[in-house]
Structure formats: structure tokens, C-alpha cells
mmCIF entry with sequence, helices, sheets and N, C-alpha, C, O atoms, coordinates in Angstrom:
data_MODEL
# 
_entry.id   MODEL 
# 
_entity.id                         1 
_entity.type                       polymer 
_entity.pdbx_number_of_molecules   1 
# 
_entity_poly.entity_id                      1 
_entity_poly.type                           'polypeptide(L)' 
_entity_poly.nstd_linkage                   no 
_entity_poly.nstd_monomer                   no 
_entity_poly.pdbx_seq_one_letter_code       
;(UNK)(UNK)(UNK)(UNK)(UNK)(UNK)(UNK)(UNK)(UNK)(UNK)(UNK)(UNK)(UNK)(UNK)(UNK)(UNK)
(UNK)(UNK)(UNK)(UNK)(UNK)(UNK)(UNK)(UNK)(UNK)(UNK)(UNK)(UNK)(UNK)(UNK)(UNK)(UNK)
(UNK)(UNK)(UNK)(UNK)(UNK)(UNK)(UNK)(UNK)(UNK)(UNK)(UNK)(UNK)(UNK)(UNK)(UNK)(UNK)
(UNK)(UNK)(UNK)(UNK)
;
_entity_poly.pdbx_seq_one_letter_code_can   XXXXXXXXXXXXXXXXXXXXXXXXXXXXXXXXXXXXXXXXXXXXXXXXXXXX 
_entity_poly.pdbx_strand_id                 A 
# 
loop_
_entity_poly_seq.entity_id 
_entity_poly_seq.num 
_entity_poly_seq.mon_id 
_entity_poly_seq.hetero 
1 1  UNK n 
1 2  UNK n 
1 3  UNK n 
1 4  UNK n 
1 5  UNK n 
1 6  UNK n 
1 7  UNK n 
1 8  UNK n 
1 9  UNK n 
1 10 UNK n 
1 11 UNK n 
1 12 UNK n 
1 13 UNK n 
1 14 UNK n 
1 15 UNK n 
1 16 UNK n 
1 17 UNK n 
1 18 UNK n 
1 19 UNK n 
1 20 UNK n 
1 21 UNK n 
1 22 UNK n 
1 23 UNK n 
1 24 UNK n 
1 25 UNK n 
1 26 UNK n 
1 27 UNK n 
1 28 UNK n 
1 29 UNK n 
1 30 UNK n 
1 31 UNK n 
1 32 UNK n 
1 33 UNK n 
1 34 UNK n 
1 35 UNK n 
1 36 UNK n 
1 37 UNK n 
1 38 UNK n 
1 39 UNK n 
1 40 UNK n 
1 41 UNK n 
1 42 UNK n 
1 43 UNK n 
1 44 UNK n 
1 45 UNK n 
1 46 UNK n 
1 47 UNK n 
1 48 UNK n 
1 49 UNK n 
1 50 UNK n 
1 51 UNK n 
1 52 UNK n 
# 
_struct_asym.id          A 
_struct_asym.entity_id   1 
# 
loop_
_struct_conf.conf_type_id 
_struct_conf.id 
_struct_conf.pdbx_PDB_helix_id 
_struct_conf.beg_label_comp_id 
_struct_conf.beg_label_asym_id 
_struct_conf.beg_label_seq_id 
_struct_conf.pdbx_beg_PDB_ins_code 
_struct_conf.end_label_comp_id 
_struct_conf.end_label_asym_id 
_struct_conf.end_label_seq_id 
_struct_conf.pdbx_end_PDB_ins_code 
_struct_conf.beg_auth_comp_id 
_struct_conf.beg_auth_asym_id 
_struct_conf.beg_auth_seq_id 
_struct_conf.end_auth_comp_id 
_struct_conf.end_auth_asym_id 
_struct_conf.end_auth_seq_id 
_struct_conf.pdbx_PDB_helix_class 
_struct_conf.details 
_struct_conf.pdbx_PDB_helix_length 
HELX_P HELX_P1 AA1 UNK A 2  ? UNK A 9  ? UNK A 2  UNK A 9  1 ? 8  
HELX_P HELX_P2 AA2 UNK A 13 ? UNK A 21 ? UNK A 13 UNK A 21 1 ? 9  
HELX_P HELX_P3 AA3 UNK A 25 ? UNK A 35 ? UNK A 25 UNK A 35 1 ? 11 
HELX_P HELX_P4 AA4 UNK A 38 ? UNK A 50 ? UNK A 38 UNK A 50 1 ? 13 
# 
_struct_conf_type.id          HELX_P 
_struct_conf_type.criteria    ? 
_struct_conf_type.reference   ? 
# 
loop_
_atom_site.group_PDB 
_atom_site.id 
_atom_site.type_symbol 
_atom_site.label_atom_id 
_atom_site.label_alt_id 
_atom_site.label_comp_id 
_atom_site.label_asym_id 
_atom_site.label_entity_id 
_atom_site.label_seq_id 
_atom_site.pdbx_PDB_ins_code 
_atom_site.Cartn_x 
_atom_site.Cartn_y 
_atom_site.Cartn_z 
_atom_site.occupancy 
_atom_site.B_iso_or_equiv 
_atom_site.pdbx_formal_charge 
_atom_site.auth_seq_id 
_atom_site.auth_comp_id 
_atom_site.auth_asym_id 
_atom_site.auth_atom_id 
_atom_site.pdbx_PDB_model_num 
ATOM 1   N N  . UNK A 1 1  ? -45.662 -67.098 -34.365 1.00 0.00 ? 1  UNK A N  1 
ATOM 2   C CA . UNK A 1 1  ? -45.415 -65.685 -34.574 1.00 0.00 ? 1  UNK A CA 1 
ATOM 3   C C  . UNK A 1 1  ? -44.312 -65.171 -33.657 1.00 0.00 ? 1  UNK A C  1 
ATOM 4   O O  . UNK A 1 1  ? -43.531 -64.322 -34.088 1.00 0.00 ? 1  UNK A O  1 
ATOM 5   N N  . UNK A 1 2  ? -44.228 -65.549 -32.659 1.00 0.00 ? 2  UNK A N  1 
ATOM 6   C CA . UNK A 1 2  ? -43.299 -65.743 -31.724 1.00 0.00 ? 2  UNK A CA 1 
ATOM 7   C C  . UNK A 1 2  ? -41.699 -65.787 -32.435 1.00 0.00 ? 2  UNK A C  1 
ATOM 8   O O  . UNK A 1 2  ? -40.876 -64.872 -32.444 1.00 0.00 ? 2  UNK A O  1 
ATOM 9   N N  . UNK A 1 3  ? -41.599 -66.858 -32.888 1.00 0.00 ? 3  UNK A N  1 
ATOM 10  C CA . UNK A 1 3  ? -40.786 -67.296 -33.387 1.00 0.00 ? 3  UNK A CA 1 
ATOM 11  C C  . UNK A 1 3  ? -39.762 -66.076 -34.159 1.00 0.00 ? 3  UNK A C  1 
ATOM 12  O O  . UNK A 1 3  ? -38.569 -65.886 -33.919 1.00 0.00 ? 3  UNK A O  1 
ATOM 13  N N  . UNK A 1 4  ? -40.656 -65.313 -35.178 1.00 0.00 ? 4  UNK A N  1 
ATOM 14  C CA . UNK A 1 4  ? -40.673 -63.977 -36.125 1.00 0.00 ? 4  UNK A CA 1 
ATOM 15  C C  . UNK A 1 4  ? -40.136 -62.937 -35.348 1.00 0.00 ? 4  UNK A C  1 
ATOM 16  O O  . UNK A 1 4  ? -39.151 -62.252 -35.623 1.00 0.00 ? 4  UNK A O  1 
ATOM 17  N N  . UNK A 1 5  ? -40.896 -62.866 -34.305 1.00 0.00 ? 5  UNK A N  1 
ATOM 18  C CA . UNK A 1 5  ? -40.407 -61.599 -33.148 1.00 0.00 ? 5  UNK A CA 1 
ATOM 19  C C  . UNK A 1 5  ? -39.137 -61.777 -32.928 1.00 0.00 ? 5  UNK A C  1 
ATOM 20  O O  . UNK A 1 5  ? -38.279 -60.984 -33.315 1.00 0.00 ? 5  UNK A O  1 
ATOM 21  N N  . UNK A 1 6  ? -38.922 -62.743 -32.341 1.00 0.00 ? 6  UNK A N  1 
ATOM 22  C CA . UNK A 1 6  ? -37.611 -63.105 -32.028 1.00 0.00 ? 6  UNK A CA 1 
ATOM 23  C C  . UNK A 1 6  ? -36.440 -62.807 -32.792 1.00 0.00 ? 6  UNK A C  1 
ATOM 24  O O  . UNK A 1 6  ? -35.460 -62.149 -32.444 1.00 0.00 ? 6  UNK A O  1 
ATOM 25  N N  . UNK A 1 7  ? -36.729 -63.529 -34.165 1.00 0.00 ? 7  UNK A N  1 
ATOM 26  C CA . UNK A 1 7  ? -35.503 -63.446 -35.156 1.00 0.00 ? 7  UNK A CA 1 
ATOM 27  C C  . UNK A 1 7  ? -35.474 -62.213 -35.421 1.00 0.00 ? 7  UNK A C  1 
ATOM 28  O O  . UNK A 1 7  ? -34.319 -61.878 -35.687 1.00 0.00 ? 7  UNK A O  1 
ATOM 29  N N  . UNK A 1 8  ? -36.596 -60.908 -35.507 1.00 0.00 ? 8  UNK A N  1 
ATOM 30  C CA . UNK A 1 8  ? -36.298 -59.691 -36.129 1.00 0.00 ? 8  UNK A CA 1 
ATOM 31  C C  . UNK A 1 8  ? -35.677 -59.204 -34.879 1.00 0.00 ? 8  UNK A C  1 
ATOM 32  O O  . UNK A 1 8  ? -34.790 -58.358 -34.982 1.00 0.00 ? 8  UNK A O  1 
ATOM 33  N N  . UNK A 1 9  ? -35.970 -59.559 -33.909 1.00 0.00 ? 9  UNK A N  1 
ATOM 34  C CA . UNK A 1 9  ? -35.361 -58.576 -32.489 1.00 0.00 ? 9  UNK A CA 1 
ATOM 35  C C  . UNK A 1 9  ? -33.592 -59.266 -32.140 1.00 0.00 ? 9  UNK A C  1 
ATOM 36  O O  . UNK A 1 9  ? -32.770 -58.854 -31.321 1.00 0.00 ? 9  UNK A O  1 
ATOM 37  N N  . UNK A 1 10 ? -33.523 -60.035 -32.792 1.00 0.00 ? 10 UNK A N  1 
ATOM 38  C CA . UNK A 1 10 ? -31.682 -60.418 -33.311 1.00 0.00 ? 10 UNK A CA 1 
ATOM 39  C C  . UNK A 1 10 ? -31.467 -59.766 -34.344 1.00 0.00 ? 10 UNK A C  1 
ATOM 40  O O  . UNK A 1 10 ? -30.359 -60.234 -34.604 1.00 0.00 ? 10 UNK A O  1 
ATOM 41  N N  . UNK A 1 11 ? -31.671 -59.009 -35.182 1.00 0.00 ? 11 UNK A N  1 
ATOM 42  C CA . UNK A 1 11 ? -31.384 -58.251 -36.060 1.00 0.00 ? 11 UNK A CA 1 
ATOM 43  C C  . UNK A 1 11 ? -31.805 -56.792 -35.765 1.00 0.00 ? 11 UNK A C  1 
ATOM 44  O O  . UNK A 1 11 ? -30.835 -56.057 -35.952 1.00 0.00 ? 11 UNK A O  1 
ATOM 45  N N  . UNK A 1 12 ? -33.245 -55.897 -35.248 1.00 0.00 ? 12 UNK A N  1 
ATOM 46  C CA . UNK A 1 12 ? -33.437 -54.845 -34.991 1.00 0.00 ? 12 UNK A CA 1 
ATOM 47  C C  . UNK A 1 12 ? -34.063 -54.780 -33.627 1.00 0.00 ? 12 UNK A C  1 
ATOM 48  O O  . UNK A 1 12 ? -35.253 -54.541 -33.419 1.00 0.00 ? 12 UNK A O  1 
ATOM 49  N N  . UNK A 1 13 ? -33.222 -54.997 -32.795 1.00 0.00 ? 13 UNK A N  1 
ATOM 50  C CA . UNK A 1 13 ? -34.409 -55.189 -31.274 1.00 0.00 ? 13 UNK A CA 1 
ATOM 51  C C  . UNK A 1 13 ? -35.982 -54.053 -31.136 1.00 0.00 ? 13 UNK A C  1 
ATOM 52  O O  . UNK A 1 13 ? -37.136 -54.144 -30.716 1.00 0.00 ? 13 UNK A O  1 
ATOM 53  N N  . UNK A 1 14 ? -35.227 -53.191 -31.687 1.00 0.00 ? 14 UNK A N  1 
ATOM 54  C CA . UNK A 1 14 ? -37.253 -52.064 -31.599 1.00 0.00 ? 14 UNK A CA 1 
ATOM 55  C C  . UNK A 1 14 ? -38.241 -52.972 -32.337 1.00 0.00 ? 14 UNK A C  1 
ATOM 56  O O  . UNK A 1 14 ? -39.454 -53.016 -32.133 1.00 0.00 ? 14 UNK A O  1 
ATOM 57  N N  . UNK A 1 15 ? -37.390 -53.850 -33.424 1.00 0.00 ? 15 UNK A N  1 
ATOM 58  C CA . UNK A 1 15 ? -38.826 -53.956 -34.145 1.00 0.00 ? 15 UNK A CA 1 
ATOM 59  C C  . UNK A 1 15 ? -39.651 -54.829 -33.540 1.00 0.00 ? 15 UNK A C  1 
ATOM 60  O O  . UNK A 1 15 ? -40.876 -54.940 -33.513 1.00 0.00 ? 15 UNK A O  1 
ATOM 61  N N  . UNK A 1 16 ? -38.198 -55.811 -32.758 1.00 0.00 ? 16 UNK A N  1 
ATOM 62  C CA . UNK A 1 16 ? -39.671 -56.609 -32.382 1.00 0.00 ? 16 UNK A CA 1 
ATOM 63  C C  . UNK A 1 16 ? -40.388 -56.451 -31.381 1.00 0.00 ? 16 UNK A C  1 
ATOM 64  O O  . UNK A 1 16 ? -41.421 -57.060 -31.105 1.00 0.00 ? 16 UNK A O  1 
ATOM 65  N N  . UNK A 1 17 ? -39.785 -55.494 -30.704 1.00 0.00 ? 17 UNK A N  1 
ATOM 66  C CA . UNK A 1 17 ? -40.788 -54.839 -29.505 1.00 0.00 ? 17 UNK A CA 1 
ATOM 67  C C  . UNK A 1 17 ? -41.776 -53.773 -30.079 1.00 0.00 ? 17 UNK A C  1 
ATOM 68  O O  . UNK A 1 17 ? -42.693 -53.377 -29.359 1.00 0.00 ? 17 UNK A O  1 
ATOM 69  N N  . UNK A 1 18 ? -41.649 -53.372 -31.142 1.00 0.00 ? 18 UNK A N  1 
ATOM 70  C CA . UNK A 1 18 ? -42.854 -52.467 -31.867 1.00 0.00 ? 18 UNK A CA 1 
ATOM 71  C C  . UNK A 1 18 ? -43.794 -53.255 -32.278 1.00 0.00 ? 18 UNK A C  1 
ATOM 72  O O  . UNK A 1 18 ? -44.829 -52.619 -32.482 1.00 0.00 ? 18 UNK A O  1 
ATOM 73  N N  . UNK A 1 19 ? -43.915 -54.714 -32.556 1.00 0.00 ? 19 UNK A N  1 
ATOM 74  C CA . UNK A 1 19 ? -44.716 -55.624 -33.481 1.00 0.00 ? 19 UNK A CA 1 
ATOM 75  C C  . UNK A 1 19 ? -45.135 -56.288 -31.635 1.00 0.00 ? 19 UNK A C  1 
ATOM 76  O O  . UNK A 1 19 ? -45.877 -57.265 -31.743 1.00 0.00 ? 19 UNK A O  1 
ATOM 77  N N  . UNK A 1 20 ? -44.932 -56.075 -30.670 1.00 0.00 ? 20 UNK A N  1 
ATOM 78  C CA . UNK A 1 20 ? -45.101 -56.844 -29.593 1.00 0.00 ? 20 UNK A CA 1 
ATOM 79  C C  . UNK A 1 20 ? -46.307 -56.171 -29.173 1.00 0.00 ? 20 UNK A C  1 
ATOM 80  O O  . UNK A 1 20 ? -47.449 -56.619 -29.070 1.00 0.00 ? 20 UNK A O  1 
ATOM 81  N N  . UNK A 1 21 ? -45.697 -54.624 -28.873 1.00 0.00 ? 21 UNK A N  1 
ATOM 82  C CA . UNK A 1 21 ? -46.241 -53.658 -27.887 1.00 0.00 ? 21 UNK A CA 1 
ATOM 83  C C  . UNK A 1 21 ? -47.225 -52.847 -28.296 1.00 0.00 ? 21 UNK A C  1 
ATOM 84  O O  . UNK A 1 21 ? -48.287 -52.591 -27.728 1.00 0.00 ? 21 UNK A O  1 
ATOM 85  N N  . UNK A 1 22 ? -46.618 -52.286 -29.775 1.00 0.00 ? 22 UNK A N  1 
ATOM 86  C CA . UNK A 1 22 ? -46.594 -51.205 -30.274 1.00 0.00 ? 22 UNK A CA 1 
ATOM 87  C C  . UNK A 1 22 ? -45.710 -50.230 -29.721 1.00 0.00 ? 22 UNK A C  1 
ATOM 88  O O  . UNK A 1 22 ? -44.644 -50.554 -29.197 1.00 0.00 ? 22 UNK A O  1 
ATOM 89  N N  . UNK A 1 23 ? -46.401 -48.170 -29.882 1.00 0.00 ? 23 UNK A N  1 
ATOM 90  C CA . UNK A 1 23 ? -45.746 -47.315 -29.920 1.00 0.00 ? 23 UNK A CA 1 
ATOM 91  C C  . UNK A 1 23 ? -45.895 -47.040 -28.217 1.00 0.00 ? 23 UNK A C  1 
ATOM 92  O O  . UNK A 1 23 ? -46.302 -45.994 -27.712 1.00 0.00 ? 23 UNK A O  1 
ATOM 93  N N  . UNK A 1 24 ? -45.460 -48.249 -27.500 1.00 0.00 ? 24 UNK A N  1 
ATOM 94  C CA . UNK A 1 24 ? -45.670 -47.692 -26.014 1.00 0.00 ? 24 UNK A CA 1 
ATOM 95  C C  . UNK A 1 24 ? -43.882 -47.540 -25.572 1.00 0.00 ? 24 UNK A C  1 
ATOM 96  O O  . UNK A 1 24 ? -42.775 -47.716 -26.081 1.00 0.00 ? 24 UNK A O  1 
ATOM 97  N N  . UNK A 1 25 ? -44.572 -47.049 -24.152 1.00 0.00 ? 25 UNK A N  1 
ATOM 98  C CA . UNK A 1 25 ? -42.995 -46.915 -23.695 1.00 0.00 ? 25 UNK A CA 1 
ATOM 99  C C  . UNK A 1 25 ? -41.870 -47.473 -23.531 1.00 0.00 ? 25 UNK A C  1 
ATOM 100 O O  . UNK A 1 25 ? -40.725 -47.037 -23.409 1.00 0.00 ? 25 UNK A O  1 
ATOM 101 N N  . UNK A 1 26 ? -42.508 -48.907 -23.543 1.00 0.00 ? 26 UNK A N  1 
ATOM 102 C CA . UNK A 1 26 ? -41.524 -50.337 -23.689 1.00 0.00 ? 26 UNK A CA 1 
ATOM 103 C C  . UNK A 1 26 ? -40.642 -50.270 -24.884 1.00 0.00 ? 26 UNK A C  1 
ATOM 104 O O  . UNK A 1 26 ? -39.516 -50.767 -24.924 1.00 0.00 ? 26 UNK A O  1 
ATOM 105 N N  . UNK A 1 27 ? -41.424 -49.394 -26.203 1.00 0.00 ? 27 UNK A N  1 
ATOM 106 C CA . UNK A 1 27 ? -40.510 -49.312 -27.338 1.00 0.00 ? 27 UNK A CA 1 
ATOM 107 C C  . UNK A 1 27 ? -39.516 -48.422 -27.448 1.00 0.00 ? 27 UNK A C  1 
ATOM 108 O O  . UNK A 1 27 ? -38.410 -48.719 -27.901 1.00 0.00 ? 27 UNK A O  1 
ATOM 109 N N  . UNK A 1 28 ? -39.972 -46.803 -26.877 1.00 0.00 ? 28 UNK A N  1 
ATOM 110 C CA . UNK A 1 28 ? -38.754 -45.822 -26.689 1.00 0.00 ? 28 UNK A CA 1 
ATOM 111 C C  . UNK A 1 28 ? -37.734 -46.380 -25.664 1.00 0.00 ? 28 UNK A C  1 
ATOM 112 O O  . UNK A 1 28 ? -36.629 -45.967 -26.015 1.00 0.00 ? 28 UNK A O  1 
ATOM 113 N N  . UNK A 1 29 ? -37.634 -47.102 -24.604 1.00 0.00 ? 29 UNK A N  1 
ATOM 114 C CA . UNK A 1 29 ? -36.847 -47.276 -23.692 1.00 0.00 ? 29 UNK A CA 1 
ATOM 115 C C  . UNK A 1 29 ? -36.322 -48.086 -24.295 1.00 0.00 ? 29 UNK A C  1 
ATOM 116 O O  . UNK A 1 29 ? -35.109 -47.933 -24.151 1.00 0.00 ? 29 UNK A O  1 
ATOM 117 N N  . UNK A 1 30 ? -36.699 -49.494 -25.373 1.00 0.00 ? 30 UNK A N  1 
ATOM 118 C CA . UNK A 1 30 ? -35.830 -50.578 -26.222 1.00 0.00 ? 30 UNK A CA 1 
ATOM 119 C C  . UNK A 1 30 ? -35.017 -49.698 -26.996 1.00 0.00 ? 30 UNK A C  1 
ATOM 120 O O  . UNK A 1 30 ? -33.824 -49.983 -26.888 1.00 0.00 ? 30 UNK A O  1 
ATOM 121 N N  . UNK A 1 31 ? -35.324 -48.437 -27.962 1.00 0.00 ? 31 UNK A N  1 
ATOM 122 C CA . UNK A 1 31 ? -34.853 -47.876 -28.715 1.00 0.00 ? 31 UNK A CA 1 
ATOM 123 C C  . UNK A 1 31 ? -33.773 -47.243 -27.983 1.00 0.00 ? 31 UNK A C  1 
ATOM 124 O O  . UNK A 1 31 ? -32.724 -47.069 -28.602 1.00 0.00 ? 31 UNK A O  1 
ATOM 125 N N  . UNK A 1 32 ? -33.847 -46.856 -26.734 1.00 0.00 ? 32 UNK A N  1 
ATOM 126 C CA . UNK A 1 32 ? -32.749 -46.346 -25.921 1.00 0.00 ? 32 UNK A CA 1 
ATOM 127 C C  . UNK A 1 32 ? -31.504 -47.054 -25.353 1.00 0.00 ? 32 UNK A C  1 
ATOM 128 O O  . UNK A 1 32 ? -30.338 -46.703 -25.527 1.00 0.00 ? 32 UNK A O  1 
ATOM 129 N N  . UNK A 1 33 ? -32.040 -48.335 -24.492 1.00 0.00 ? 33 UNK A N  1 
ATOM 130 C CA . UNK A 1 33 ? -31.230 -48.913 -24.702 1.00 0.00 ? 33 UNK A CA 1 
ATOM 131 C C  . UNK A 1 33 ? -29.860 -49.778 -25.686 1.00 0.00 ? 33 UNK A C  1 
ATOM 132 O O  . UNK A 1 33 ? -28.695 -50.121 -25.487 1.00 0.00 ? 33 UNK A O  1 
ATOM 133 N N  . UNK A 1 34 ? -31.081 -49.851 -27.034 1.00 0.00 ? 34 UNK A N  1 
ATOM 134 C CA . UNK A 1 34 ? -30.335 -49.967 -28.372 1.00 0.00 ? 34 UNK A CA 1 
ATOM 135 C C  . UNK A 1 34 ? -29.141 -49.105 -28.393 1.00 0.00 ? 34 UNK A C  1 
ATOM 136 O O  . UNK A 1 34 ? -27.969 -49.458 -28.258 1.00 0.00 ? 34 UNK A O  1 
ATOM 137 N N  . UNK A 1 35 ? -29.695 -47.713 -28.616 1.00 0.00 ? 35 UNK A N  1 
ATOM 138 C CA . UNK A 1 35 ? -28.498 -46.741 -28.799 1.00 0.00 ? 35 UNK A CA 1 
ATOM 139 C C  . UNK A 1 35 ? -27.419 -46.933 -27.927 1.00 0.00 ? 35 UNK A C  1 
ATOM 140 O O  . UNK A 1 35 ? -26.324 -46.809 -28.474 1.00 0.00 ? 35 UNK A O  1 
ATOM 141 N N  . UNK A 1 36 ? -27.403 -47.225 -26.614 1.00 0.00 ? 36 UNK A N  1 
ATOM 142 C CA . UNK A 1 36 ? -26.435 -46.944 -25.674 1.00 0.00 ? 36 UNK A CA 1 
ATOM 143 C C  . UNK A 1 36 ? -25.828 -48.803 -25.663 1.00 0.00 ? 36 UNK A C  1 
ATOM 144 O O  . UNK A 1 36 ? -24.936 -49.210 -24.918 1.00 0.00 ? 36 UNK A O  1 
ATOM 145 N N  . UNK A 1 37 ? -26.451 -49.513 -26.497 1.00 0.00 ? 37 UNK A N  1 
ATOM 146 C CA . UNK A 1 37 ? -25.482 -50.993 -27.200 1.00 0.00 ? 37 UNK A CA 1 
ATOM 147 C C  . UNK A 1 37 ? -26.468 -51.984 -27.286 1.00 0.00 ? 37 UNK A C  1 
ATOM 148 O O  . UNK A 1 37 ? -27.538 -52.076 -26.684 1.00 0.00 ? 37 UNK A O  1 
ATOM 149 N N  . UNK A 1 38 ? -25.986 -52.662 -28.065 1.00 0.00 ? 38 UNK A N  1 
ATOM 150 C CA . UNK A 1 38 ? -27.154 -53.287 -29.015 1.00 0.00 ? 38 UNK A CA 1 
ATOM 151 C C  . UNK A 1 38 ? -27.375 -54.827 -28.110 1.00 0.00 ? 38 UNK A C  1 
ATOM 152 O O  . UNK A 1 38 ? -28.266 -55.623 -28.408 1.00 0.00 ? 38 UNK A O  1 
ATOM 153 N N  . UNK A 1 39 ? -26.440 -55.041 -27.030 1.00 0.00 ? 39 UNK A N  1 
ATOM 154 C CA . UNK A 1 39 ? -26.777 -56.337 -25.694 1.00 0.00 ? 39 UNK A CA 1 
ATOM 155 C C  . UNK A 1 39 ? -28.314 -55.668 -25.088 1.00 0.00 ? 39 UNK A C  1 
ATOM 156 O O  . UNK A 1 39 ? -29.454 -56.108 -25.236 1.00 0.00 ? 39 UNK A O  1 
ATOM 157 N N  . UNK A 1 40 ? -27.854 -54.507 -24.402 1.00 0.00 ? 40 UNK A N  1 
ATOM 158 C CA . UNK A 1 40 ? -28.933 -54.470 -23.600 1.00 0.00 ? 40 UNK A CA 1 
ATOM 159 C C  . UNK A 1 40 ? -30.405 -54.741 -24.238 1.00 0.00 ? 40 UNK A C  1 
ATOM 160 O O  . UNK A 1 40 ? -31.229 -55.600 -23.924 1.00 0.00 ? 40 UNK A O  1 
ATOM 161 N N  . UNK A 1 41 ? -30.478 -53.564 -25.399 1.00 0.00 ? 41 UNK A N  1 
ATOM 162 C CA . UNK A 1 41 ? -31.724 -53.750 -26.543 1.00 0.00 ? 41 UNK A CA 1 
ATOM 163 C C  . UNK A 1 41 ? -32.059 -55.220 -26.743 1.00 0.00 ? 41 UNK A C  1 
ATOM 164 O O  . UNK A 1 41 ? -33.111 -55.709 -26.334 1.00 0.00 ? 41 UNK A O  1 
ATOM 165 N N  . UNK A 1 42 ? -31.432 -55.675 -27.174 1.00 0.00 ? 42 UNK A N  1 
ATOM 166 C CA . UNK A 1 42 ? -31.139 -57.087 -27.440 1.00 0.00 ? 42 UNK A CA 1 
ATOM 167 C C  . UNK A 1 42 ? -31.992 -58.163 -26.265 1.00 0.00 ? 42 UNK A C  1 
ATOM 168 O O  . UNK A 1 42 ? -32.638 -59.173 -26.544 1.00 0.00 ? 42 UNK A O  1 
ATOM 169 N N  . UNK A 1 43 ? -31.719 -57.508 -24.769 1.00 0.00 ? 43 UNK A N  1 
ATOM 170 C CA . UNK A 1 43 ? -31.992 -58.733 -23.800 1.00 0.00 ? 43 UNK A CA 1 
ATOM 171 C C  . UNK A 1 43 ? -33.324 -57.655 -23.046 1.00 0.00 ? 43 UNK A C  1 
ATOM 172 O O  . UNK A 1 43 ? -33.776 -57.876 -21.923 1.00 0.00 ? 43 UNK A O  1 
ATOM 173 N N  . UNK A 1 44 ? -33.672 -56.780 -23.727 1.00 0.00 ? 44 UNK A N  1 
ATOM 174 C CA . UNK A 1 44 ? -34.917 -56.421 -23.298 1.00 0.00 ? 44 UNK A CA 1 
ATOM 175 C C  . UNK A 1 44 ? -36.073 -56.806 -24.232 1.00 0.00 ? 44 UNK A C  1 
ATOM 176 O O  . UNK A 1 44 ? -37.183 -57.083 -23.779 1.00 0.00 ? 44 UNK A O  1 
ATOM 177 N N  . UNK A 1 45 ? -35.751 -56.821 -25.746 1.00 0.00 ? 45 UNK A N  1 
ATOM 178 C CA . UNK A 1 45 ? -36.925 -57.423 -26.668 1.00 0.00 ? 45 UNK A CA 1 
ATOM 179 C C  . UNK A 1 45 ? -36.830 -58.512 -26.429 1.00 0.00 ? 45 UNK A C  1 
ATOM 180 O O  . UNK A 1 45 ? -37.954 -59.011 -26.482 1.00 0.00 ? 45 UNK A O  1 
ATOM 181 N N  . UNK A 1 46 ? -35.766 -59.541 -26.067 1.00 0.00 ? 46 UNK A N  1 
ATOM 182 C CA . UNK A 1 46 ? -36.447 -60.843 -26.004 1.00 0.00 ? 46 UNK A CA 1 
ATOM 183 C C  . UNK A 1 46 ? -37.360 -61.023 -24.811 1.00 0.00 ? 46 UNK A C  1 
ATOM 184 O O  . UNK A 1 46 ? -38.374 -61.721 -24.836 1.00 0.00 ? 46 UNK A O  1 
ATOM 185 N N  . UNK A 1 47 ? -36.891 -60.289 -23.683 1.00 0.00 ? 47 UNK A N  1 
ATOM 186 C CA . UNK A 1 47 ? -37.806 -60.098 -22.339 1.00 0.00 ? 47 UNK A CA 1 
ATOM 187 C C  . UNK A 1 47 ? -38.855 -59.936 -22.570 1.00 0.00 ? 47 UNK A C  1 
ATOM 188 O O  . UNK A 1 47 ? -39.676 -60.834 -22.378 1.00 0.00 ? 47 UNK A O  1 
ATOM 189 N N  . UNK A 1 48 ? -39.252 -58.551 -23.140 1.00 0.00 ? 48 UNK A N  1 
ATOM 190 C CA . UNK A 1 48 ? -40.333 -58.463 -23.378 1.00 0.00 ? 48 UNK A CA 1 
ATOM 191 C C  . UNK A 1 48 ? -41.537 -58.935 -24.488 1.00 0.00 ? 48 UNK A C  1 
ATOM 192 O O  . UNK A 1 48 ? -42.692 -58.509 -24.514 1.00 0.00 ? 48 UNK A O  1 
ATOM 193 N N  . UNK A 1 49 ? -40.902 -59.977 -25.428 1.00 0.00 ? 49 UNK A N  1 
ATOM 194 C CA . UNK A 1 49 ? -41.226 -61.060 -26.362 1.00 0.00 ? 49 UNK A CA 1 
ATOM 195 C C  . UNK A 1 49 ? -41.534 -62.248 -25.674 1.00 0.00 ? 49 UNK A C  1 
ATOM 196 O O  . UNK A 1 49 ? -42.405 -62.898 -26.252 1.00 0.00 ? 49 UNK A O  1 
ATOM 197 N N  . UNK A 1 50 ? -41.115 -62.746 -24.641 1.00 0.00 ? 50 UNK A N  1 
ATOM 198 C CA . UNK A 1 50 ? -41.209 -63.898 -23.871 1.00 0.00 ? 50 UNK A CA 1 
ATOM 199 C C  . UNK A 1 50 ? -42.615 -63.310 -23.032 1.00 0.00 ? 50 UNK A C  1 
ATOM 200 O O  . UNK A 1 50 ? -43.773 -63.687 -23.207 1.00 0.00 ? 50 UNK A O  1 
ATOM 201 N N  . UNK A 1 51 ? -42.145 -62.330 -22.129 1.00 0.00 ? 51 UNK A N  1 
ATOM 202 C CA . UNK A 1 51 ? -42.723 -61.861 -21.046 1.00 0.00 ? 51 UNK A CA 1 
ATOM 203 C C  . UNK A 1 51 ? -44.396 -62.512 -21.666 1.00 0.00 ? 51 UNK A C  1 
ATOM 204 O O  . UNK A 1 51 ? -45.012 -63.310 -20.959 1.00 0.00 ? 51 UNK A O  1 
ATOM 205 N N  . UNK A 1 52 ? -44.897 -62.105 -22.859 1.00 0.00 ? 52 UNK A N  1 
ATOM 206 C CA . UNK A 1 52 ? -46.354 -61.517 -23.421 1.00 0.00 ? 52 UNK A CA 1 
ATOM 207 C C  . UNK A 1 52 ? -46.601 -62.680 -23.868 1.00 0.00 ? 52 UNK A C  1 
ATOM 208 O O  . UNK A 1 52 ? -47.658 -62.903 -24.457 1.00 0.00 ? 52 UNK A O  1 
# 
């Protein structure tokens, strides 16, 4: 399942921190970082995909 997270969070980093976390704060701050460029978003869902 892992695996899934991953590939959607190379394509939409919230999602796969929404399918990780859920609607916690880990997801507005991914969604934030997203906006302000899609690296950072990017190297926080996998963080926090690994991390769990």
C-alpha cells in the first residue's frame, strides 16, 4: 500500500498525505508547501509516507 502512496504523492503530494494521515495538520501544511512548489510538497509526503 505503501507503494500506492508513494506513486500518488509523485503526482498529487496532499493525496498521499491525506490517505496517510488524514485531515490533520500534516495535510494543510503538505497542501502549503505544495502551493509555494511542488519539491518541497513533494519531499514532505514522501517523509511523511516513509516516516509511518
Amino acid at each position: 500500500m505503501d507503494i500506492l502512496r508513494i506513486i500518488l504523492s509523485v503526482l498529487l503530494p496532499p493525496v498521499g498525505v491525506l490517505l496517510q494521515v488524514g485531515l490533520t495538520g500534516h495535510f494543510f501544511l503538505n497542501i502549503l508547501l505544495t502551493l509555494l512548489g511542488y519539491i518541497p510538497g513533494l519531499i514532505h509526503a514522501i517523509w511523511i509516507i516513509a516516516r509511518r
